[in-house]
N, C-alpha and C positions, 0 to 999 in steps of 0.2 A: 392405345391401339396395340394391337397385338402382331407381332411377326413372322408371318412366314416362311422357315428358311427348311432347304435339305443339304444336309450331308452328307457325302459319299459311305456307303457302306463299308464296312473295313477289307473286304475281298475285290474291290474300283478302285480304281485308279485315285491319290489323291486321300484314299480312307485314313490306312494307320495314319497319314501327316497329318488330318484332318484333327483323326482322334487323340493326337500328343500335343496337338496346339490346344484344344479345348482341356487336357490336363495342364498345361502351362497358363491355362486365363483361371482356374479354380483352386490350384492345388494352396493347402494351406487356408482355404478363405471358407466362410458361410458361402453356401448357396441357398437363394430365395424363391422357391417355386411358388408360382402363380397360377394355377391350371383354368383352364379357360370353359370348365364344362363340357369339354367335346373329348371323342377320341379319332382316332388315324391307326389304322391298322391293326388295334385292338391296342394303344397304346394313347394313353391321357397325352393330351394336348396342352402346354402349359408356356407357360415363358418363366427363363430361368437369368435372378441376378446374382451378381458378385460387388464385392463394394458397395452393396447400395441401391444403385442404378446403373450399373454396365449389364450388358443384357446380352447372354452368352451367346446365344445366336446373331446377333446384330453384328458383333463382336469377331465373328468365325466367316462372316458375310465381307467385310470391311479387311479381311486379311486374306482375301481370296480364296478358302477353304471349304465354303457353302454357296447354295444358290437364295437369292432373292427368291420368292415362289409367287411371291405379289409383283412382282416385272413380267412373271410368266404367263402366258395364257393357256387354261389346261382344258381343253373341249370333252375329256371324258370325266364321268361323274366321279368326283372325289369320293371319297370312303369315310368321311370323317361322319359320325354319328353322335347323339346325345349320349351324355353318360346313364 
């Protein structure tokens, strides 16, 4: 299953910390993209691991620095298209 998460942009509240904690879960390590076929915002859709199976969004969600986006309910039409 694949996760849903956002990030604060680096210019919100929350961004750079957001952005130096996702360099503290990678730096040094492989990362393993998985891309899911879709895109969002004209940006591939993927799920990304480190070690393995840690899964840098799950990861960034669990240390309060992203949102869930599958808890959310979004009533306007997403943007996410086929590649």
């Amino acid at each position: 299953m694949s996760l849903r998460f956002n990030a604060p942009e680096l210019d919100r509240p929350y961004g750079v910390k957001s952005k130096y904690e996702m360099v503290n879960i990678v730096k040094g390590k492989k990362v393993y993209v998985v891309p899911d076929g879709t895109t969002s915002f004209d940006r591939i859709v993927a799920t990304c691991y480190v070690d393995g199976d840690v899964d840098i969004g799950a990861e960034l969600i669990r240390r309060g620095l992203a949102l869930d986006l599958s808890l959310i309910h979004i009533s306007e039409p997403t943007r996410r298209t086929p590649i």
